[in-house]
N, C-alpha and C positions, 0 to 999 in steps of 0.2 A: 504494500500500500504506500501511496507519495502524500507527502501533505508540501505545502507550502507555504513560507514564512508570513505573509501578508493576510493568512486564512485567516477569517474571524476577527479583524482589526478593528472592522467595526461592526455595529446590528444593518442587516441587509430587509426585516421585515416591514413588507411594504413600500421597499424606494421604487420596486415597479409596476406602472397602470399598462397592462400588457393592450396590444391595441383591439380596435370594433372586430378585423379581420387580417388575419395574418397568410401571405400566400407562399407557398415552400413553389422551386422553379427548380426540376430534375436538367443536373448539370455535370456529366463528371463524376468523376473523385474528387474526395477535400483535397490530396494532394496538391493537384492541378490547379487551385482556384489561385486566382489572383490578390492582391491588398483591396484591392476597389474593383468589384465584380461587376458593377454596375457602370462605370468607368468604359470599359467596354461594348460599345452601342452593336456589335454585331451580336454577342451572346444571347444568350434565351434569358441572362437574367438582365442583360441591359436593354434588351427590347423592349420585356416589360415595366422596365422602372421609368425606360423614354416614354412611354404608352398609360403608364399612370399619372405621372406630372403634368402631361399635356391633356388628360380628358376629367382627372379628378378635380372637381369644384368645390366641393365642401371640406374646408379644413377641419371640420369637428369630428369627422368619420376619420378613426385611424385606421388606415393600412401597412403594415407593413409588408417588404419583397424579403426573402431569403432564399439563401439555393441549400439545396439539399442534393447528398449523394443517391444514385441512382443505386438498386436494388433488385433481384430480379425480378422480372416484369415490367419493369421500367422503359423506357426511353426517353433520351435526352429531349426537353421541352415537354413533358408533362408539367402537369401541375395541380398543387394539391393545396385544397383549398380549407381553410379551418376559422370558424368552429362549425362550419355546414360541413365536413368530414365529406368532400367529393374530390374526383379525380377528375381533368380534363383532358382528355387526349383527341385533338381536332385539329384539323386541317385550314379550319377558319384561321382569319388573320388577328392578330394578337390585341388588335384594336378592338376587335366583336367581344374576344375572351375578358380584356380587362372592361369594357364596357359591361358585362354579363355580372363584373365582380365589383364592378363600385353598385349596382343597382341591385345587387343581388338577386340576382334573378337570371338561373340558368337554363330555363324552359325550351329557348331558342335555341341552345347548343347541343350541337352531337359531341359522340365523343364523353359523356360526361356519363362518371356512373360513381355509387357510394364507394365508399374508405371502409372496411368490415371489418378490420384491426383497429387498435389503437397505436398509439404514436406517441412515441418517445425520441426526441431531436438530441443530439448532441452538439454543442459546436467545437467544430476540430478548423477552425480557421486559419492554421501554421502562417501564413503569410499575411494575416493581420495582424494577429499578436502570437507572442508564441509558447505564452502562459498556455491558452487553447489548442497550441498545436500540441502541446506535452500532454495535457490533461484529459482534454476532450479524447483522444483514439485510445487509454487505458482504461476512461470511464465507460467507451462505447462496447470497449470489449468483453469487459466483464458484462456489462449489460448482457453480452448476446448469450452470453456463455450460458446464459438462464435456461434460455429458449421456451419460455412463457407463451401458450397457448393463447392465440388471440392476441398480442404485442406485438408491433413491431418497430425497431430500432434503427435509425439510421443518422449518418453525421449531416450538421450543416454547418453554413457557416455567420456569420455574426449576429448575432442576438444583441449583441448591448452589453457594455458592462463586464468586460472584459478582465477589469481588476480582480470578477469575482469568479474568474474559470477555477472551478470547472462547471461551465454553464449548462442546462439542460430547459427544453419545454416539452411538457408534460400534455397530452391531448388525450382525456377520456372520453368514454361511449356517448357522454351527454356531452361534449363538444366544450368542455370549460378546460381550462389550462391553467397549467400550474409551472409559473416559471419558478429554478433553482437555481443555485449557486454555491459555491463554496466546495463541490462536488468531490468526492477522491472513487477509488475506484473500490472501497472496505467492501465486506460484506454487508455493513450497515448499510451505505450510501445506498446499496445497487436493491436491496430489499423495500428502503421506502420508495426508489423513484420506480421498480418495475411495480409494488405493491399501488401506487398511484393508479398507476395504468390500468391494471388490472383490476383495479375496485375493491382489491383486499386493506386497502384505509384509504381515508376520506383526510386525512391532513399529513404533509410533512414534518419536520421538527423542524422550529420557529427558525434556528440559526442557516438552515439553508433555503430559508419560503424568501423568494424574491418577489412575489407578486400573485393575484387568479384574476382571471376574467371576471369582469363582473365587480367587482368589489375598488373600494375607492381605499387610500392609503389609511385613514381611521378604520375603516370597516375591517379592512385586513389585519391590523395589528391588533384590533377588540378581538377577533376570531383566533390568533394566535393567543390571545391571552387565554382563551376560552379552554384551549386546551394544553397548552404549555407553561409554565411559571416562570414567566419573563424575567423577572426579577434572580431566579437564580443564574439565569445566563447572562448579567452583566457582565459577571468576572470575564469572559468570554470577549464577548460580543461589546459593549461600549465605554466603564471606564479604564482609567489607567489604574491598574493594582500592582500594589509595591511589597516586598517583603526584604526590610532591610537585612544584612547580615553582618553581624559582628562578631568579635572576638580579638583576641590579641591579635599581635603580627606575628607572624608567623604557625598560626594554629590551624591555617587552612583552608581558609573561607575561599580564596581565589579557587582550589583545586577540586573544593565542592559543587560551587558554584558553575563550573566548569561539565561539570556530571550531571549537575540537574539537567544543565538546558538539552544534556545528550538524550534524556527522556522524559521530560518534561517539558509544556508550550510556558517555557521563561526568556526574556531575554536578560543576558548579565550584564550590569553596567557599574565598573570599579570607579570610585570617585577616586580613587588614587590613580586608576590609570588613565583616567580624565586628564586629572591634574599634571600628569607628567608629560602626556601627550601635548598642553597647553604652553605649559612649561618649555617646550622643545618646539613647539611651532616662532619661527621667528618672526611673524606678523602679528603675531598676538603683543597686546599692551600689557598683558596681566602676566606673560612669562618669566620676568626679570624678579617681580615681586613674591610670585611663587617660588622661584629657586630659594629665596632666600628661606623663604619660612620653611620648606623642607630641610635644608639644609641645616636650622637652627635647632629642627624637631620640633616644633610647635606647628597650629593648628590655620591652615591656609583661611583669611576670611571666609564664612559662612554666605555672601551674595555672590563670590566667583563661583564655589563649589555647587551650591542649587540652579545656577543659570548653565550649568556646565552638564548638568545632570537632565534638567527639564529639557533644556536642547535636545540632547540624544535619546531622552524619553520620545519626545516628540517628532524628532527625525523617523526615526526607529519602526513608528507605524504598527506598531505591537501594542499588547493591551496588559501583560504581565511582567513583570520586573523583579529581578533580584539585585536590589543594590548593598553591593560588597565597602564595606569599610566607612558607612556613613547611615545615620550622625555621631560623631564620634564626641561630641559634648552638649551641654544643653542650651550654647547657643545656635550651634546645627541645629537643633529640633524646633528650637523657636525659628529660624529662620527658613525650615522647610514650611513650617504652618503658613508662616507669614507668605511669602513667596507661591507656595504650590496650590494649598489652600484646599480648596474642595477637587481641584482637576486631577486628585490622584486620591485613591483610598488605602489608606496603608494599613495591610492586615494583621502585620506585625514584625516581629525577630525573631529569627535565626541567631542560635549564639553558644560558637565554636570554643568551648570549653578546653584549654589546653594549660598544663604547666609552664615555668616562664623557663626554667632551665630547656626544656623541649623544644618551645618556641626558638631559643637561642640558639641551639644545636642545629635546625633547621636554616635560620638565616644566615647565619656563617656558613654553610654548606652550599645554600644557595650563594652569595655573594663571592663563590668562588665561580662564577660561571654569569650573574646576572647581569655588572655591568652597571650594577645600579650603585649611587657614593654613598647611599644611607645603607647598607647592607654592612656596616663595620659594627666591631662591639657596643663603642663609644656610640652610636647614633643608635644603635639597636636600645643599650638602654635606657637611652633618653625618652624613645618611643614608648620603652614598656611603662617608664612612670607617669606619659601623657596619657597613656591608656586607663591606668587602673586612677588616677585623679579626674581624669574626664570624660571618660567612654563606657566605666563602667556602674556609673551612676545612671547614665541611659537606660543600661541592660537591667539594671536594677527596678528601673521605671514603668520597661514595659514587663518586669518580672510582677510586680506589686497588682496591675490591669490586666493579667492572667493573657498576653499575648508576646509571651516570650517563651520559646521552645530550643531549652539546652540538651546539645549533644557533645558528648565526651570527645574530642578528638584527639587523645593522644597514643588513639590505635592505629590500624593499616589504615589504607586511602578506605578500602574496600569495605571494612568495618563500618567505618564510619560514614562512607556513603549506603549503605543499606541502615543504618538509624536514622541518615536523612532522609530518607526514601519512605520509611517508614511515616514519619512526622508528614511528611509531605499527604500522602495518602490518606494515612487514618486519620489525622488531627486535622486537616484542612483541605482534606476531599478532593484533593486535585489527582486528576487523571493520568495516570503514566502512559506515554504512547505504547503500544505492545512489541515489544522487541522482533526482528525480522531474519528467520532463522533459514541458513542455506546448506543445505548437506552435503557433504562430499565423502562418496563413495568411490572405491575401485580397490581392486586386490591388494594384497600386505607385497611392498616395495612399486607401486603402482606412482609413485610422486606427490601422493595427495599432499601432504606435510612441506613437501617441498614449492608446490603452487601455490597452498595459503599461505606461505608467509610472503610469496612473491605480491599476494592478491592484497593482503594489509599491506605493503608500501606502495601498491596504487590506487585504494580505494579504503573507503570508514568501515573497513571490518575489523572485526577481533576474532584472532583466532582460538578455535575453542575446541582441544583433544579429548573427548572422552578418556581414551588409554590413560593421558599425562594426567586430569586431574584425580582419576583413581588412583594413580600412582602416588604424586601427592597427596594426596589424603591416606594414604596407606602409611607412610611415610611420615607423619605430623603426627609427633607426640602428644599433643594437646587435641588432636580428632575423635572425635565419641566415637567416631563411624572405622576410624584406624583399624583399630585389632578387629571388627568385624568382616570388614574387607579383606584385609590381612590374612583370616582364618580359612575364605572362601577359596579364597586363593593359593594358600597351600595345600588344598584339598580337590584341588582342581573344578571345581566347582565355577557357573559362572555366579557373578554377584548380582544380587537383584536388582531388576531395571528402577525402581523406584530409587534406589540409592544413587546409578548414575544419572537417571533425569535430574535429581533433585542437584546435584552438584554442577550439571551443565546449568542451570535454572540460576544457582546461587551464584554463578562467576560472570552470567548474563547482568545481571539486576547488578550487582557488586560494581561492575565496570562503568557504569555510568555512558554507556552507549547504546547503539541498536540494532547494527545490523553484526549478523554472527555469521563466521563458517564452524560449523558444526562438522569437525573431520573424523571418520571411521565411526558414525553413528547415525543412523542404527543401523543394527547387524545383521540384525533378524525381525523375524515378524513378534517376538516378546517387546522386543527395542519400540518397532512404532507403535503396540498397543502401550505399553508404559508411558514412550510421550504423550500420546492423545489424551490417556487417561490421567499427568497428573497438570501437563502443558494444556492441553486443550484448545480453546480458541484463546487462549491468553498469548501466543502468537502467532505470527502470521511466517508462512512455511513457503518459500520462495520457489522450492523445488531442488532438484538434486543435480550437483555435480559431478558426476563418472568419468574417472580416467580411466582408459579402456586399451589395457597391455597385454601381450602375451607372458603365460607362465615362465618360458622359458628368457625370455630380461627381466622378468620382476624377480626370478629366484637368482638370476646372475648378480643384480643388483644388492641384493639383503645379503648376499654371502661376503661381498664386498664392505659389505657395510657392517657383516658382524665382525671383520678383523677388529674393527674400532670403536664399537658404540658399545661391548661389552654389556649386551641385553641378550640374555641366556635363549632367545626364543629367537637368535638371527641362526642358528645352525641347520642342517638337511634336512634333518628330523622333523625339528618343529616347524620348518618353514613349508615343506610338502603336507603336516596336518592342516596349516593354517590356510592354503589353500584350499584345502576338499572343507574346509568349513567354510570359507569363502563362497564355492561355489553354491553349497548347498544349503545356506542360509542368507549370504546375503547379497546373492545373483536375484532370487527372487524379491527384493525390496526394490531392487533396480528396476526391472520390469514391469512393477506396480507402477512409477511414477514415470516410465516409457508409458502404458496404458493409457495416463491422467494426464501425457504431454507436457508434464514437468520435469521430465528428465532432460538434461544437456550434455551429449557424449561427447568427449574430447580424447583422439586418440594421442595417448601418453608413451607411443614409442619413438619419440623425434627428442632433437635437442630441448631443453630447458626454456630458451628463447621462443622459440616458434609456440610450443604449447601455452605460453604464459600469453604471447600476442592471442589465441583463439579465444582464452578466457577470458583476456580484458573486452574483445569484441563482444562475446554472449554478454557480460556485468553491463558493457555500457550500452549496448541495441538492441537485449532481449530483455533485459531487466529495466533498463533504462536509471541503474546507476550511475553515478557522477565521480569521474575519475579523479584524483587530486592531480594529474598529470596528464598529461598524452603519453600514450606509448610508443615509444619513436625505436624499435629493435630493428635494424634494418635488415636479419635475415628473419626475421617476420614478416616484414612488409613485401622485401622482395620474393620470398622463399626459395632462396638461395643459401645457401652454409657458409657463413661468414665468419673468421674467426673475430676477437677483438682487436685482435692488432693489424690484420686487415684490413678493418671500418676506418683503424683509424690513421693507418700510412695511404689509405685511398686517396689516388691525389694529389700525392708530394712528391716533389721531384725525387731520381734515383740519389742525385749523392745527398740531399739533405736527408733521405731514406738512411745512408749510412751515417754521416754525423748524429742524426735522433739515435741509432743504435749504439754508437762508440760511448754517445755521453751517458745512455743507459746504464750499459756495464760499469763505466765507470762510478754512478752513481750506486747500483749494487754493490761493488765493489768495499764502496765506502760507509756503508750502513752494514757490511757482513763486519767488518775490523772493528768499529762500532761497537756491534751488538756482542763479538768475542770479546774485549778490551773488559765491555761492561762486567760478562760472565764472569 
């Protein structure tokens, strides 16, 4: 599922009066469309838009033109006429048609016969905006995937309102429309818009109702209230909500913060790294005066920090806020009042409990790497005495008003993001997005291990070994689950899937992110009834990755790799069991999700490079993942075997060819004497 950052910025109930008559113009694929369809006077949708302006008189009657994808049965230049649900397909001149349609009255025309499905539009307009080109053909897809009796689905293209793709209008049996927005491609989404259609509910949820036929901007938002509680979806949908965070420096708060928003709709905004970013802008007036006051360890005016803050509130376009490191005294809080006022509702603190020796240990550790002048002892303790004289009086304030919510942090990241996660959920209801989980299977020495870590340094995965965290935990003196695991296992025994769901689950949530490769799991058909049953729809299951090698390289490979990795199960013995369990448990999990079309085979007998270019192709154009890079491998590209040092003498003249290699050696040379000297 894709969401997008600008979703829910603001309440969309009622900003649309959908119009008197809306005409859909069979044109193509969305691909093909142009930015301005209409623009073009020879098309079937510019004919009718020249043929509407020049015979339409009454400005009070709204029409709108749209083109729609053709479908089979189709032909380009039909048209489909709503909320009278007719098709016209005629040979008359276009003039007779849009006459028949401002008058409504299509007596006179051949060609014209009823709509017996309902209609669900998508707009997939790529070349108007591309918010819709992205959104609209994942919402359309999932739509079809239904394949709902009596629906039918097709793209167009601009509806209006573009900001709020993923847009959709809704046409049921009684010809009323329900325009939407905010659309993704969930299960949720595609349930209320096909449920629409099909009559199995009578209203959408308020945050994606753009508009119905028939009803005026009050009327719709009373009918919204009528059945949804507005009111709880502010947080959402119209004000600004704030949840400060505090604690010492160095307890955390940046690294938290950081994790929420990986699953969480927050955005993070540090008032120190506001300040410092101000500070370093050399157009700013206020730079010089902030240097100073960091520099002295005191507390920058409280009218720079709130105008610095409300800005990027406001820039931002978001409706939820985690602000790190502020107010850190009770002039800050008086002059957020003063300043912000009612244009933000702030629901409380966050407050990163940590020891000051920890705190301390931590910033000198950082400050060997940050770069930053206050990162030294002497300024670190200056900060710790501004804190606990001025910042912690705050935390005491909103301790007293029962909206301060302390977490211990002077455990792992991981710890202490699942207590915040916690807090986050039960104590203040906020929805975690559902983590997005992607499987990779293929035989034991098949590359799996080796492509996801290729696939986290080019995309927001984490990778996530079953094997390795049982291992670990087997392995953790402090694990309740250790000696259980442990016992299974010297007994040959497998361990039960509940134990390893529950550990993939915990290092999921733990990580403070969302999309996962889940490698060498599941194994079998116990493995995906255990997820189902303890995961269930708690995520969303992307489909499966199979690297698909012959036994004879995968067992060449592990025998190679047992010289070295000293894992008792790389030898002939266990490596020939591990296959026939392979084949005969978890060949068939692959098969299932070949069946379901979510399976993505990649054959893993090529170089490293070439296989790692196919996968980044399926993450970024079947999945429609966002790469943190291009993949630029160029015997990928090419598919030619290219060594590295090939790519990279391609092109250089011969004898600078030899001087790049003299100075080589030489420089090995001089790093081997080096590194013996050292020894």
């Amino acid at each position: 599922m894709f969401e997008r950052e600008e979703m829910f910025a603001k309440s969309i109930a009622g900003e649309k009066k959908p119009p008197h008559m809306h005409v859909f113009v069979v044109q193509g694929d969305w691909e093909s469309w142009q930015a301005r369809l209409e623009e073009d006077k020879e098309s079937h949708v510019g004919k009718v838009d020249v043929a509407m302006k020049s015979l339409k008189t009454n400005k009070d009657f709204k029409i709108t033109i749209t083109a729609a994808q053709a479908t089979p049965g189709d032909s380009d230049g039909d048209i489909l006429v709503f909320p009278n649900r007719l098709r016209i397909r005629t040979s008359e001149s276009t003039e007779s048609i849009v006459n028949a349609i401002i008058q409504d009255n299509f007596t006179h025309l051949s060609g014209v016969t009823p709509l017996e499905s309902t209609h669900i539009f998508v707009c997939c307009h790529a070349k108007r905006d591309k918010r819709c080109g992205y959104c609209g053909p994942l919402i359309l897809e999932a739509i079809s995937k239904r394949q709902t009796a009596g629906v039918e689905s097709r793209a167009c293209s601009h509806v209006g309102g573009h900001i709020y793709a993923g847009n959709a209008i809704v046409f049921n049996r009684d010809g009323r429309s329900d325009w939407l927005g905010y659309l993704t491609d969930s299960p949720e989404c595609v349930d209320m818009v096909v449920g629409l259609a099909s009559g199995a509910i009578s209203q959408p949820e308020v945050q994606h109702w753009r508009g119905r036929s028939g009803m005026s901007c009050e009327e719709h938002i009373s009918f919204c209230a009528s059945c949804t509680d507005i009111e709880d979806l502010v947080v959402e949908t119209k004000a600004m909500n704030v949840l400060f965070v505090l604690g010492g420096p160095g307890s955390g708060k940046g690294t938290q913060c950081e994790r929420i928003i990986g699953q969480f709709e927050f955005v993070h905004l540090s008032a120190g790294d506001l300040l410092r970013a101000e500070r370093q802008n050399k157009a700013s007036t206020h730079g010089a005066l902030i240097e100073s006051y960091i520099k002295a360890g005191t507390i920058v005016p409280v009218e720079i920090t709130v105008e610095l803050i409300l800005d990027a509130m406001k820039k931002s376009g978001h409706s939820n806020f985690l602000i790190d490191g502020f107010p850190r005294n009770a002039d800050n809080l008086e002059g957020w009042n003063r300043v912000v006022g009612k244009q933000a509702k702030v629901l409380g603190c966050l407050f990163f409990d940590c020891p000051e020796p920890v705190m301390e240990s931590r910033l000198l550790e950082r400050g060997k790497t940050s770069g930053r002048s206050d990162d030294n002892i002497e300024s670190i303790r200056k900060r710790f005495y501004t804190y606990q004289n001025d910042t912690k009086p705050i935390i005491d304030h909103f301790t007293e008003t029962g909206r301060c919510w302390r977490i211990v942090s002077d455990t792992t990241r991981d710890q202490v993001f699942l207590e915040t996660r916690k807090v986050l959920i039960e104590t203040l209801k906020f929805k975690a997005l559902p983590p997005k989980a992607l499987f990779v299977l293929g035989g034991p020495g098949s590359g799996k291990g080796t492509q996801c870590e290729r696939v986290t340094s080019n995309f927001d995965f984490v990778h996530l070994s079953a094997g390795d965290l049982l291992r670990a935990e087997r392995n953790d003196p402090l694990s309740s689950q250790g000696q259980l695991i442990s016992s299974f296992i010297k007994k040959g025994k497998i361990v039960p899937v509940e134990i390893t769901v529950n550990l993939l689950l915990k290092a999921a949530l733990s990580s403070g992110r969302r999309n996962f490769l889940i490698d060498g799991f599941p194994r079998n058909a116990d493995n995906l009834q255990g997820w189902d049953k303890v995961v269930g729809s708690g995520a969303d299951v992307l489909g499966c990755l199979f690297f698909d090698c012959p036994e004879s390289v995968m067992e060449a490979r592990l025998l190679e790799r047992g010289k070295t990795s000293g894992r008792t199960d790389d030898n002939i013995e266990s490596i020939r069991k591990r296959f026939a369990t392979y084949n005969q448990e978890t060949r068939p999990i692959i098969e299932h999700y070949q069946k379901i079309q979510q399976c993505f085979k990649i054959n893993s007998d090529r170089r490293a490079e070439l296989i790692q270019g196919e996968v980044h192709s399926i993450l970024a154009n079947s999945m429609h993942m966002i790469p943190k890079r291009p993949f630029t491998s160029c015997a990928a590209v090419s598919g030619k075997t290219m060594t590295r040092k090939s790519i990279f003498l391609a092109g250089i003249p011969p004898a600078m060819k030899v001087a790049i290699g003299v100075a080589g050696v030489s420089i090995l040379m001089f790093i081997g004497f080096k590194v013996i000297n050292k020894k």
